[in-house]
mmCIF file of the C-alpha atoms, coordinates in Angstrom:
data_MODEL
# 
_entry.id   MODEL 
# 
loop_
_atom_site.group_PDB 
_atom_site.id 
_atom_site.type_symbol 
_atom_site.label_atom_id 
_atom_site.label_alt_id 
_atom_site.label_comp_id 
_atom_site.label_asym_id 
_atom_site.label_entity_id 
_atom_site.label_seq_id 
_atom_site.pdbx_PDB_ins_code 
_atom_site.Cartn_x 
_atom_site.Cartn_y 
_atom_site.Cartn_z 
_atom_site.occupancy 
_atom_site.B_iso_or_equiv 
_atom_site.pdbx_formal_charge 
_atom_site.auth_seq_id 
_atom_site.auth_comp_id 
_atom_site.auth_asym_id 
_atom_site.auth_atom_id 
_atom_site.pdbx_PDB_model_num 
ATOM 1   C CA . UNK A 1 1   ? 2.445   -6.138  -13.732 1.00 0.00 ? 1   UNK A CA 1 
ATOM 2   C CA . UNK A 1 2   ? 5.896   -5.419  -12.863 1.00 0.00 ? 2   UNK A CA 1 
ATOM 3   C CA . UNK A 1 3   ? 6.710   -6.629  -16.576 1.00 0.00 ? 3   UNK A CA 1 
ATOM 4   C CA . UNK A 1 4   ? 4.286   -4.092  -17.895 1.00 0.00 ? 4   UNK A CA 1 
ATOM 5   C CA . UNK A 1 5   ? 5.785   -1.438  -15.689 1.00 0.00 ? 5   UNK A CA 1 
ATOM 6   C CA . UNK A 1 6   ? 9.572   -1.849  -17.284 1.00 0.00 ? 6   UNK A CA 1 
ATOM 7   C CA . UNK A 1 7   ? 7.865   -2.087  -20.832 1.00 0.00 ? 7   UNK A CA 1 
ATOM 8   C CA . UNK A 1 8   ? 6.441   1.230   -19.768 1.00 0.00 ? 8   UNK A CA 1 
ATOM 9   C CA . UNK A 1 9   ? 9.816   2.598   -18.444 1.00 0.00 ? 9   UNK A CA 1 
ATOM 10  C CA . UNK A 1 10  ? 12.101  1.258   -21.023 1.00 0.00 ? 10  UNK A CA 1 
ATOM 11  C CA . UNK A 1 11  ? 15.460  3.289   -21.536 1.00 0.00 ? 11  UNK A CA 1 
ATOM 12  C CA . UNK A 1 12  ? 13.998  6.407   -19.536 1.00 0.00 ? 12  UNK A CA 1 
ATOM 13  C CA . UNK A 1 13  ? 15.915  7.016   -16.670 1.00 0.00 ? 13  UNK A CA 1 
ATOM 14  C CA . UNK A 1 14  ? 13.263  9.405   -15.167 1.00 0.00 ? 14  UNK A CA 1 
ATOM 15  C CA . UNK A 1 15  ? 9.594   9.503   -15.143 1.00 0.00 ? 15  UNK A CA 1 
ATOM 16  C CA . UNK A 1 16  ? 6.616   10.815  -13.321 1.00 0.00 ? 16  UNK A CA 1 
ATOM 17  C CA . UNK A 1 17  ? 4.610   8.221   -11.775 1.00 0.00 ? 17  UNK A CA 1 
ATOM 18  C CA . UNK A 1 18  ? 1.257   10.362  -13.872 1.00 0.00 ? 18  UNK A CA 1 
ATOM 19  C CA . UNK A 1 19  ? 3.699   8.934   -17.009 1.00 0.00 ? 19  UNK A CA 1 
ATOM 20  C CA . UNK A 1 20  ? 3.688   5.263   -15.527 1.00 0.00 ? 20  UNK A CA 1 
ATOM 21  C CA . UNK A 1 21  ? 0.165   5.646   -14.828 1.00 0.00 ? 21  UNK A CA 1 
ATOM 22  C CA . UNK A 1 22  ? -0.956  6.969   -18.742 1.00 0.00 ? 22  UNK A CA 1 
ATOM 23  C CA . UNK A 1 23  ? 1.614   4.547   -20.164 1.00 0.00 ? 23  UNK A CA 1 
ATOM 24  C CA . UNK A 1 24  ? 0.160   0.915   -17.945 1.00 0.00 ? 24  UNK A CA 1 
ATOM 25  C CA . UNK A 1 25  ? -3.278  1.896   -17.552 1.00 0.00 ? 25  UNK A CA 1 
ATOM 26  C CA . UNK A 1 26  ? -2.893  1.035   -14.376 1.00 0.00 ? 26  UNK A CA 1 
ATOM 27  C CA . UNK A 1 27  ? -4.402  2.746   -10.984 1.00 0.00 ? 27  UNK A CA 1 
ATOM 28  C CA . UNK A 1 28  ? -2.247  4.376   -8.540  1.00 0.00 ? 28  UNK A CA 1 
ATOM 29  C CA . UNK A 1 29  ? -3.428  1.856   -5.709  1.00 0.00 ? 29  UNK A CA 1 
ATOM 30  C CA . UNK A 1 30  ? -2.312  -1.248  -8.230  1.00 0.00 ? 30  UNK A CA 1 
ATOM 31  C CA . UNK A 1 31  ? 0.986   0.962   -9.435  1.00 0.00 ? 31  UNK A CA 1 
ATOM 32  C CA . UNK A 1 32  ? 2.642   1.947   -6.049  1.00 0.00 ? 32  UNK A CA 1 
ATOM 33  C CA . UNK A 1 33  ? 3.131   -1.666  -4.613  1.00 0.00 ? 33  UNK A CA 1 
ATOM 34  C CA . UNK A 1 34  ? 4.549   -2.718  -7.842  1.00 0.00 ? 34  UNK A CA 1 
ATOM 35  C CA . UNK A 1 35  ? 7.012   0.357   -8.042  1.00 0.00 ? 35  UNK A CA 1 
ATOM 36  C CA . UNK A 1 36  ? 7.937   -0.145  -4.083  1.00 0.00 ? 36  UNK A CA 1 
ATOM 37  C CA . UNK A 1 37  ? 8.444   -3.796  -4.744  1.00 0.00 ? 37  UNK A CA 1 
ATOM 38  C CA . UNK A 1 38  ? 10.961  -3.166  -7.853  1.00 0.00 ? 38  UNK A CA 1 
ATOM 39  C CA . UNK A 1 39  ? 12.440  -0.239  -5.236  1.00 0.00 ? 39  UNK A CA 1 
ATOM 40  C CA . UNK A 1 40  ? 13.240  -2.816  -2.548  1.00 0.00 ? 40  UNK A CA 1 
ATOM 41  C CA . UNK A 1 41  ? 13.979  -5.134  -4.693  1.00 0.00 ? 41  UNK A CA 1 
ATOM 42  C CA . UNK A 1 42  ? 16.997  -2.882  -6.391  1.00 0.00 ? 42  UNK A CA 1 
ATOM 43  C CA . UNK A 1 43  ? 15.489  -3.089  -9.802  1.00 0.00 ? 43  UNK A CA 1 
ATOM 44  C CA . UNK A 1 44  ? 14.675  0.902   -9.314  1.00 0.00 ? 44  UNK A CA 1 
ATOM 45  C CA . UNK A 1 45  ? 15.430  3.903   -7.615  1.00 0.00 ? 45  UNK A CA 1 
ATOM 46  C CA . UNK A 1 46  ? 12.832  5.966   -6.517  1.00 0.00 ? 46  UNK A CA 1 
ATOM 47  C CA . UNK A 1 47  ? 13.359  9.900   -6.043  1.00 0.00 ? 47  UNK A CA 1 
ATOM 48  C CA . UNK A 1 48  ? 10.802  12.292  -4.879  1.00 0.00 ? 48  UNK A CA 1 
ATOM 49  C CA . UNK A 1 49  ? 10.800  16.023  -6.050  1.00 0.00 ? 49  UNK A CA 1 
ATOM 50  C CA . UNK A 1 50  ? 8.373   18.243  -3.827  1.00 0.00 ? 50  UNK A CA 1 
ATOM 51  C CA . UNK A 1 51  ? 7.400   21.865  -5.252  1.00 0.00 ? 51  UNK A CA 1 
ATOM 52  C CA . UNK A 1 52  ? 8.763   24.932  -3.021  1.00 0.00 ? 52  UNK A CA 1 
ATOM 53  C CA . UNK A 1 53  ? 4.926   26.024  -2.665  1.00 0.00 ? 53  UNK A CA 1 
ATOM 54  C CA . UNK A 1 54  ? 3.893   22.874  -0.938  1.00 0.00 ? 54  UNK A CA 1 
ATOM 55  C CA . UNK A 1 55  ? 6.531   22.232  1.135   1.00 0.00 ? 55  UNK A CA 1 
ATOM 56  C CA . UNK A 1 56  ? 5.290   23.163  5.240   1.00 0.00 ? 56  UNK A CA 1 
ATOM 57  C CA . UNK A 1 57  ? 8.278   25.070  7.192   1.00 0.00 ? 57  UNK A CA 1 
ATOM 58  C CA . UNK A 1 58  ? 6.521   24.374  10.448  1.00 0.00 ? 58  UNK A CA 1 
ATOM 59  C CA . UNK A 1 59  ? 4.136   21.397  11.303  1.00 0.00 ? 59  UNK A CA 1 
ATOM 60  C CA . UNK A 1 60  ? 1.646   20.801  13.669  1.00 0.00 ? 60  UNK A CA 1 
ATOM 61  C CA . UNK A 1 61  ? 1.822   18.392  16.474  1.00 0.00 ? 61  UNK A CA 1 
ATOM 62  C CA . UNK A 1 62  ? -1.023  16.578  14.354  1.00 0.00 ? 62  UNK A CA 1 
ATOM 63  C CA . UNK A 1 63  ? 0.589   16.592  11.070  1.00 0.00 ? 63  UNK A CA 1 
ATOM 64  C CA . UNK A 1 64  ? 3.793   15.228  13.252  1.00 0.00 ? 64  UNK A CA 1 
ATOM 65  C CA . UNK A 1 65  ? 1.970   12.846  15.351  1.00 0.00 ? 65  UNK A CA 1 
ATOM 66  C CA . UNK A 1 66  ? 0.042   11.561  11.802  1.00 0.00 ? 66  UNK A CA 1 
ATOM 67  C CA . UNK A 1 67  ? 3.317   11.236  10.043  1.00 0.00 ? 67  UNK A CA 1 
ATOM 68  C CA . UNK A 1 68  ? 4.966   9.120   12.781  1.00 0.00 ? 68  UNK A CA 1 
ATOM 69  C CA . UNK A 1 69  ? 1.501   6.668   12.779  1.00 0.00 ? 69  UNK A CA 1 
ATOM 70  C CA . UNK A 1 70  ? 1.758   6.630   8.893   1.00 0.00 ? 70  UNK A CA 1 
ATOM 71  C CA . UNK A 1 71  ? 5.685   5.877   9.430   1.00 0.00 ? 71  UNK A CA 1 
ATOM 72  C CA . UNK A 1 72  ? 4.616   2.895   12.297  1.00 0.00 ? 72  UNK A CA 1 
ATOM 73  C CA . UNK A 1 73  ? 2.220   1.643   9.963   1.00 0.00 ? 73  UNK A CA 1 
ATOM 74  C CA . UNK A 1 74  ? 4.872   1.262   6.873   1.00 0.00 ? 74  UNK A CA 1 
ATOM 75  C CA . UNK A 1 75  ? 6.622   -0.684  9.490   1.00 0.00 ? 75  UNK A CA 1 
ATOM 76  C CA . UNK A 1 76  ? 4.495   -3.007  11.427  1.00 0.00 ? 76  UNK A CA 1 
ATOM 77  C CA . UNK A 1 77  ? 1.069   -3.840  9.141   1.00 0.00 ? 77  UNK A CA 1 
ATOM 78  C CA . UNK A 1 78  ? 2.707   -6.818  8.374   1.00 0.00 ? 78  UNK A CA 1 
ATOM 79  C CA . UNK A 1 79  ? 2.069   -7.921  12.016  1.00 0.00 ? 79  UNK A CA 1 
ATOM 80  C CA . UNK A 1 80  ? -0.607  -5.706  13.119  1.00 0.00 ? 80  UNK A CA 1 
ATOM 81  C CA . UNK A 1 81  ? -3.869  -4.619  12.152  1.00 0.00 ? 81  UNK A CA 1 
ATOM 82  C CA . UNK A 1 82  ? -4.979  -3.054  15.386  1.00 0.00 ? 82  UNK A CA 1 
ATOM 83  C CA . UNK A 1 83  ? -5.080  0.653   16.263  1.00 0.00 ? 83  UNK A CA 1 
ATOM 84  C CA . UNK A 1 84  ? -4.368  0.183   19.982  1.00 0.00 ? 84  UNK A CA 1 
ATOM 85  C CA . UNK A 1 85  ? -1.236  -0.852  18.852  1.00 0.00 ? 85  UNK A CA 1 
ATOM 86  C CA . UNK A 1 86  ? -0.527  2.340   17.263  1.00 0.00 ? 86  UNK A CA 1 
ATOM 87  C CA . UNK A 1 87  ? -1.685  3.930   19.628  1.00 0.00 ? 87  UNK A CA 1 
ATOM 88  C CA . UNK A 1 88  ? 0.292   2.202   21.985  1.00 0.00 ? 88  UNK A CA 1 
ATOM 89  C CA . UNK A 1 89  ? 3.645   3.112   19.954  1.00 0.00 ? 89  UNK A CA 1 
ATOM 90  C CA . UNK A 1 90  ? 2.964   6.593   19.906  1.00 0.00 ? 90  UNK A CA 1 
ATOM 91  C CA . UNK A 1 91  ? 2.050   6.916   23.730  1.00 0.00 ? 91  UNK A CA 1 
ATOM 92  C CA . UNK A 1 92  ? -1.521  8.008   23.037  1.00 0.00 ? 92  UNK A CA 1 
ATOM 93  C CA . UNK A 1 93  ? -4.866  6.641   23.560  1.00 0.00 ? 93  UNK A CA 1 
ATOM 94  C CA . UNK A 1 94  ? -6.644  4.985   20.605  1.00 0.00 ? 94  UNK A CA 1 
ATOM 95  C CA . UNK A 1 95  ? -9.384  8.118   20.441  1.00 0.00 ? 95  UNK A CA 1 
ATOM 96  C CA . UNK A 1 96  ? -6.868  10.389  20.425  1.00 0.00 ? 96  UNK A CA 1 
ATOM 97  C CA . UNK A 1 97  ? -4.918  9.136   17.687  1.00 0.00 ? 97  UNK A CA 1 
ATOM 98  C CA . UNK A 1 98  ? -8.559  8.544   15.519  1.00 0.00 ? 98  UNK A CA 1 
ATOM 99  C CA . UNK A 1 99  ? -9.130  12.297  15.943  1.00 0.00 ? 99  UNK A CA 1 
ATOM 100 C CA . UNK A 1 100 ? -5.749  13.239  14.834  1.00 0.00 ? 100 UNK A CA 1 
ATOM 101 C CA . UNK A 1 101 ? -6.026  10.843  11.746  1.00 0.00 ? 101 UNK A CA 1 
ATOM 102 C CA . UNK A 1 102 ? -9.119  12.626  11.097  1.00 0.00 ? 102 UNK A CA 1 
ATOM 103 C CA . UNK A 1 103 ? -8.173  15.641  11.040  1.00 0.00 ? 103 UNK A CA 1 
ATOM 104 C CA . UNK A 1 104 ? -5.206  15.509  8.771   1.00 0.00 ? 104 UNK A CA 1 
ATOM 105 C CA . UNK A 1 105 ? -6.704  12.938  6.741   1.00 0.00 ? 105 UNK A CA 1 
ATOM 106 C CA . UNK A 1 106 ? -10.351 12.670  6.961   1.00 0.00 ? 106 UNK A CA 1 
ATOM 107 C CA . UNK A 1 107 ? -10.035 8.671   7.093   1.00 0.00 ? 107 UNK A CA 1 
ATOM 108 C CA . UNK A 1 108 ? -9.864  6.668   10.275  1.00 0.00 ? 108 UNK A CA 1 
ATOM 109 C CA . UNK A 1 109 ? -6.554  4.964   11.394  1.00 0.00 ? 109 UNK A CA 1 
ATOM 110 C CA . UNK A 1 110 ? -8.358  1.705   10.778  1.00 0.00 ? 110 UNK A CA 1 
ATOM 111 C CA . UNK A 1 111 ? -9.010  2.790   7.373   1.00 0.00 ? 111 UNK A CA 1 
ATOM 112 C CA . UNK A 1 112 ? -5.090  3.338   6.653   1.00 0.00 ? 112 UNK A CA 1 
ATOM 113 C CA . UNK A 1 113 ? -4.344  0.741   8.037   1.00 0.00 ? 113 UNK A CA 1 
ATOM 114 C CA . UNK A 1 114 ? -6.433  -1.807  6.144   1.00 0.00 ? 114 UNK A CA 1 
ATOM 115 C CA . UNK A 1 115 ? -5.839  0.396   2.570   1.00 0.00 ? 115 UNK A CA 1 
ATOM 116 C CA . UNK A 1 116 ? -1.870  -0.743  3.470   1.00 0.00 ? 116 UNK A CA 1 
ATOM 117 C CA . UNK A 1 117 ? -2.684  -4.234  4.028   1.00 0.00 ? 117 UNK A CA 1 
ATOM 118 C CA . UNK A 1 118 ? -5.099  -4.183  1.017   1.00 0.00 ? 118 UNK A CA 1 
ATOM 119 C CA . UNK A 1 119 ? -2.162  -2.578  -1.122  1.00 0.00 ? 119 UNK A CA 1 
ATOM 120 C CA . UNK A 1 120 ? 0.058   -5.380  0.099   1.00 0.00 ? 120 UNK A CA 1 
ATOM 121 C CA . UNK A 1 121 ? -2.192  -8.401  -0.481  1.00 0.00 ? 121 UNK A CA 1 
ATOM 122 C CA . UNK A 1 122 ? -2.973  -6.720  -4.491  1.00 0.00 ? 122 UNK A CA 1 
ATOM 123 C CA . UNK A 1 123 ? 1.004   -6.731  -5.001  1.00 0.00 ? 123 UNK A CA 1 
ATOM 124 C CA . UNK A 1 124 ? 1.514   -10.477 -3.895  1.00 0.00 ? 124 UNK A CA 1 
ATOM 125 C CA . UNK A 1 125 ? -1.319  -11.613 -5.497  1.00 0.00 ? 125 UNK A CA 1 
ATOM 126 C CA . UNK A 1 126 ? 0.271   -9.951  -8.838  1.00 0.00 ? 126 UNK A CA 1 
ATOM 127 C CA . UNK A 1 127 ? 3.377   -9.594  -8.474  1.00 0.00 ? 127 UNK A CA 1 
ATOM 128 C CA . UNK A 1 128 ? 4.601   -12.886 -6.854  1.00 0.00 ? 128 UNK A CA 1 
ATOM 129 C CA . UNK A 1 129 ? 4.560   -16.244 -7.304  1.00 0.00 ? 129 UNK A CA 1 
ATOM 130 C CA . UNK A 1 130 ? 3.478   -17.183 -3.062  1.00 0.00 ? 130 UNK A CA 1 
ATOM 131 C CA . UNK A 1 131 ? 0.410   -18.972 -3.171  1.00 0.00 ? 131 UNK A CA 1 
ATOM 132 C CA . UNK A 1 132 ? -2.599  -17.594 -1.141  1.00 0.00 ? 132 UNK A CA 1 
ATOM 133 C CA . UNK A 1 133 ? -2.103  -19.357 1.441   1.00 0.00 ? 133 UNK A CA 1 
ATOM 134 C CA . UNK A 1 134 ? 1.548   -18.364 2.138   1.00 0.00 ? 134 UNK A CA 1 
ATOM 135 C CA . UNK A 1 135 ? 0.233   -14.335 1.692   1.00 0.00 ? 135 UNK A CA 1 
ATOM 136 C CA . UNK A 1 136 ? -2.343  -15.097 4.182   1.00 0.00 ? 136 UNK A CA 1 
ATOM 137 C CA . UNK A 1 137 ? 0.037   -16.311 6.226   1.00 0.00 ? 137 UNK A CA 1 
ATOM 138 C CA . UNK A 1 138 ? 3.083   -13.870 5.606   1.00 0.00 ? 138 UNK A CA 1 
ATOM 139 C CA . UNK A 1 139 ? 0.789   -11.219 6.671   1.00 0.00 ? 139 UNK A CA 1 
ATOM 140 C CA . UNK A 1 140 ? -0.281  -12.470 10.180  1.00 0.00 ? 140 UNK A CA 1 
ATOM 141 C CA . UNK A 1 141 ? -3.827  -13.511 9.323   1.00 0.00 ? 141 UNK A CA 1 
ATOM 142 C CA . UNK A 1 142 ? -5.588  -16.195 11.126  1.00 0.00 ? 142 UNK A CA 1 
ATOM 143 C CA . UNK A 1 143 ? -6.617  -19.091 8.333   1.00 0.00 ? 143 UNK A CA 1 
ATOM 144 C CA . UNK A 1 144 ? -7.335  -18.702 4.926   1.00 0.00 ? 144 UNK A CA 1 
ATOM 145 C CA . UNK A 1 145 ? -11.051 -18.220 5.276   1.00 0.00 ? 145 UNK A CA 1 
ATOM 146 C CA . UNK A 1 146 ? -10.617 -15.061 7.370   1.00 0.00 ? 146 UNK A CA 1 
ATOM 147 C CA . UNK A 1 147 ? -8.045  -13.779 4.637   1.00 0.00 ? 147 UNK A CA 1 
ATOM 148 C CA . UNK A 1 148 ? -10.477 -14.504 2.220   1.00 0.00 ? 148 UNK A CA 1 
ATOM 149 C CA . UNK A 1 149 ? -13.513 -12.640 3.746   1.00 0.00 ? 149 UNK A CA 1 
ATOM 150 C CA . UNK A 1 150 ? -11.325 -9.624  4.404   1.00 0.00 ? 150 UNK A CA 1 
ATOM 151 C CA . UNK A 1 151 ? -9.864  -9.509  0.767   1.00 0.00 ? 151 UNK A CA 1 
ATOM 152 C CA . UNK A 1 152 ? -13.285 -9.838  -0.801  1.00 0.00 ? 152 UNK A CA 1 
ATOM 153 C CA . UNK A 1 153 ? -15.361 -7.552  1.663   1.00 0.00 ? 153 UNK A CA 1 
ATOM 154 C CA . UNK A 1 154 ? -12.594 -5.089  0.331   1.00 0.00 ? 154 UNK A CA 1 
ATOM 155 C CA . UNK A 1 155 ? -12.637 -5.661  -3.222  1.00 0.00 ? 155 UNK A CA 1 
ATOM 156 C CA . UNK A 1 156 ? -15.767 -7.196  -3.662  1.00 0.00 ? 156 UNK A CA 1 
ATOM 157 C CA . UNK A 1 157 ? -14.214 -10.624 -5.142  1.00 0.00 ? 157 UNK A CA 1 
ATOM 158 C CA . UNK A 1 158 ? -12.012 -13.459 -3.755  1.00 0.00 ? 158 UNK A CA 1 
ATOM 159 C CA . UNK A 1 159 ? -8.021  -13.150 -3.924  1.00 0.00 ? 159 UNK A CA 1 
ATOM 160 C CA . UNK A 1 160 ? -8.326  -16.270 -6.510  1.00 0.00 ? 160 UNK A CA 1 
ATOM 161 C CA . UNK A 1 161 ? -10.427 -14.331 -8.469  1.00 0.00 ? 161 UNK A CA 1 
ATOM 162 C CA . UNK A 1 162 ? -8.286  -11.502 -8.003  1.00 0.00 ? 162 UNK A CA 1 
ATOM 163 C CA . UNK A 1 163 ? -5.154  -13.348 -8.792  1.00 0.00 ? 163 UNK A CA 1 
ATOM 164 C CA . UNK A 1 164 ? -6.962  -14.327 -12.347 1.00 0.00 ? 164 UNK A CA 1 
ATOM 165 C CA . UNK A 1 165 ? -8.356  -11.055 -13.614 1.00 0.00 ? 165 UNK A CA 1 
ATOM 166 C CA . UNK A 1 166 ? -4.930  -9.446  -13.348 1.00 0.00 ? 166 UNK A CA 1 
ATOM 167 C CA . UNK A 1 167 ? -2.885  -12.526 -14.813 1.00 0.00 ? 167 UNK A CA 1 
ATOM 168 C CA . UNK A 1 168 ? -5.403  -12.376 -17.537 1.00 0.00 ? 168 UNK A CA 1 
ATOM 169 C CA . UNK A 1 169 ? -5.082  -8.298  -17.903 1.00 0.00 ? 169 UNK A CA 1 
ATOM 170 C CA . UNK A 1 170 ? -0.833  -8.776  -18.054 1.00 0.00 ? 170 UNK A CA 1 
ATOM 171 C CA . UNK A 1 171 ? -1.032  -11.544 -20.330 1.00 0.00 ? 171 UNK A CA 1 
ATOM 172 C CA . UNK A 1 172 ? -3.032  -9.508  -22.489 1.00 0.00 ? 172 UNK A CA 1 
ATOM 173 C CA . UNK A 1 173 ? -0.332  -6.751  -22.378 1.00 0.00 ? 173 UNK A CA 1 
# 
C-alpha cells in the first residue's frame, strides 16, 4: 500500500488527501494509517490547512473534554481498550465521558476506541512485514484466537485473509 501511495504522490510536493484517495482507490480508513505510518516514519510530512469558516474561537467543555479522550486514545490504544481507563485519565466517570462522546460524535467511546485499534491492526497487516502473531501481541491482546475473533467480528474475515486480499490488490497495482 505504502508503495502505491508514493506511486500516487510522485514528484508532488503537496496534495490533498481527496487526491491520494482518487489517485489509490483506496478508502480513507485503509489511507490514513498508511500516510501516518510514512509520517512517523520520516518518509512524509504531513500539514493540515483548516478553512477560516470552520475554525471554533470558543469550545465547549465537551468539545474540550472529547478532544483530550481522542488525544488519550492516540496515545494509549496500544495498551488499552477499556473506557474506564479513559475515563480514569480524564477524572470522569465512564457514563459521563459516553455522553460527552455522544454528543460531539454520535459514536460511543468504545466505538473510537476499537475503529483506532481496527485502523492499526489494517496498517500492520499491510503495511508491515510482523507476522500476526507479533501484531496481536504488539497491541496488548490476549492470544491469537481472541485477536482473531475481534479482527473478523470487525471486518467480517480473518486477519490472514485480510493480509491476502490486500497483498493481492497491491500486487495487482
Amino acid at each position: 500500500m505504502k508503495h502505491s501511495i508514493k506511486n500516487a504522490i510522485g514528484g508532488k510536493q503537496n496534495f490533498s488527501l481527496v487526491e491520494l484517495q482518487e489517485k489509490t482507490g483506496m478508502g480513507l480508513s485503509d489511507l490514513l494509517p498508511c500516510v501516518e505510518q510514512m509520517v512517523l516514519n520520516g518518509e512524509a510530512t504531513l500539514s493540515v490547512s483548516i478553512n477560516a469558516e470552520s475554525c471554533y474561537v470558543h469550545r465547549s467543555r465537551y468539545e474540550c473534554l472529547y478532544a483530550d479522550f481522542m488525544d488519550l486514545v492516540s496515545v494509549h490504544f496500544t495498551d488499552s481498550r477499556n473506557v474506564d481507563f479513559y475515563a480514569s485519565r480524564l477524572c470522569i466517570s465512564r457514563n459521563h465521558l459516553y455522553s460527552v462522546v455522544k454528543q460531539i460524535c454520535g459514536k460511543t467511546p468504545a466505538v473510537l476506541i476499537k475503529e483506532k485499534v481496527i485502523g492499526e491492526i489494517k496498517y500492520r497487516l499491510c503495511c508491515t512485514q510482523e507476522s500476526i502473531k507479533e501484531i496481536a501481541y504488539g497491541l496488548n491482546f490476549p492470544n491469537l484466537s481472541f485477536f482473531g475473533r475481534y479482527f473478523k467480528d470487525e471486518t467480517g474475515v480473518s486477519p490472514s485473509t485480510y493480509r491476502a486480499i490486500h497483498s493481492k490488490m497491491r500486487n495487482e497495482r
